[in-house]
N, C-alpha and C positions, 0 to 999 in steps of 0.2 A: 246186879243179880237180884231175881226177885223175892219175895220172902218163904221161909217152906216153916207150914203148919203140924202142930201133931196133929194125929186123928182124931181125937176127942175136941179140937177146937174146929176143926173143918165141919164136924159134924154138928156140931152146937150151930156153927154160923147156918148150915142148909136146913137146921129145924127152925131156925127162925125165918126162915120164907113158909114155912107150911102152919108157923103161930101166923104171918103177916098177912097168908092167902086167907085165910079162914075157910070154912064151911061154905063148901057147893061154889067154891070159886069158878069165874069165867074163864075162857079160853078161848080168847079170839086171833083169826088167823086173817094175814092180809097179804096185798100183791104187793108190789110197788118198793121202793129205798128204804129200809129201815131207818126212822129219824133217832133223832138224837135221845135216850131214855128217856120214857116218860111225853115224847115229842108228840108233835100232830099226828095223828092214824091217815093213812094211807087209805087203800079201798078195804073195805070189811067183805070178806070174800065166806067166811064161818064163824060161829061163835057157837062153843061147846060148854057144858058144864062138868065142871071137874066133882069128882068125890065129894059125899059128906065130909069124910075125914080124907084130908088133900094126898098125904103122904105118910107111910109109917117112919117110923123112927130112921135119919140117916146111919148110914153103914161104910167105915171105908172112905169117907170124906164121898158117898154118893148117897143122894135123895133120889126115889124112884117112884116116880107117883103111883098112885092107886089108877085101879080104871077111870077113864072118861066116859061119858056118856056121848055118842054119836052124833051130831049135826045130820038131822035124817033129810036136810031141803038145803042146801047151800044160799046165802044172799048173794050172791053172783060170781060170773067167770072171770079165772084167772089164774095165775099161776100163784102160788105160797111162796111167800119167802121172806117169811119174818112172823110172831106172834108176840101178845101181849098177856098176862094173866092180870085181871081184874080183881078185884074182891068182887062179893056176889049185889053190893051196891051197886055194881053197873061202871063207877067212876072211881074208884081208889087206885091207883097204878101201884103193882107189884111187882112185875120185872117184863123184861123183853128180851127175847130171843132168835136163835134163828130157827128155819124149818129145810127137813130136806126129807129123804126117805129113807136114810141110811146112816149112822155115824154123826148126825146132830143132835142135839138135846131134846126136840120134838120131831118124829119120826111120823110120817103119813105115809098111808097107803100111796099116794099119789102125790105129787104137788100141784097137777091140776085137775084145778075146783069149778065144777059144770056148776050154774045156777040149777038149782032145786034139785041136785042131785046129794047123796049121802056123804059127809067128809067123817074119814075113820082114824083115830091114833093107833100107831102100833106099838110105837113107847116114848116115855118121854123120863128121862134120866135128867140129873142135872149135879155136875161134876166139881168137887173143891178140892182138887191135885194140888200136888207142889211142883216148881216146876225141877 
C-alpha cells in the first residue's frame, strides 16, 4: 500500500516545486516518448513562459499555477505529449509531465501544434492525493 500524506505536508512538498521553479519559469512542450526524468528532450514543438510568481500557495495537497503567457509562433509540428518546466536559466530540469487537453496536469487548447501558429494553456494543476 502506498503512503497517505496530511494536508499540510502534500502541500509543503507542491510549494517546493514553485521555490524550485523560480521566477518566469519555462514551459516547454514536446512530441515524441516522454524519456526518463530529466532525460534527452524529444522534438521542442513550444516553449512558454510561466508567471513571475509560478504559483500561489498550494491548497488541498493541489498546486495551480498562475497564468502562462502564450507561445504566439510554435517551433514546429506535431502532436504534444509530454512537457518539461525549466528554470528561467533555459537548463535547470524541474519536473516533467504529461499533456492532454483534458484531465492532465497541463491542459491545451489542442494537442496539435502547427509551426508558427499560437500554443494556449487552459490549466495546468498538479496534484499530491493519497491514494
Amino acid at each position: 500500500m502506498a503512503l497517505g500524506y496530511n494536508a499540510t505536508l502534500r502541500n509543503t512538498m507542491l510549494n517546493a516545486i514553485t521555490t524550485a521553479a523560480g521566477a518566469s519559469a519555462l514551459l516547454r512542450i514536446y512530441s515524441g516518448s516522454r524519456p526518463a526524468t530529466g532525460g534527452t528532450a524529444t522534438t521542442l514543438l513550444a516553449q512558454l513562459t510561466c508567471n513571475a510568481t509560478f504559483a500561489p500557495a498550494a491548497s488541498g495537497g493541489v498546486l495551480t499555477l498562475n497564468a502562462i503567457a502564450d507561445d504566439s509562433s510554435a517551433d514546429a509540428t506535431g502532436t504534444a505529449s509530454w512537457f518539461r518546466i525549466v528554470k528561467s536559466d533555459g537548463t535547470t530540469h524541474v519536473l516533467d509531465g504529461n499533456v492532454g487537453t483534458s484531465g492532465s496536469d497541463l491542459n491545451l487548447t489542442t494537442t496539435s501544434i502547427v509551426a508558427a501558429q499560437p500554443v494556449s494553456v487552459t490549466s495546468f494543476t498538479i496534484s499530491e492525493g493519497n491514494p
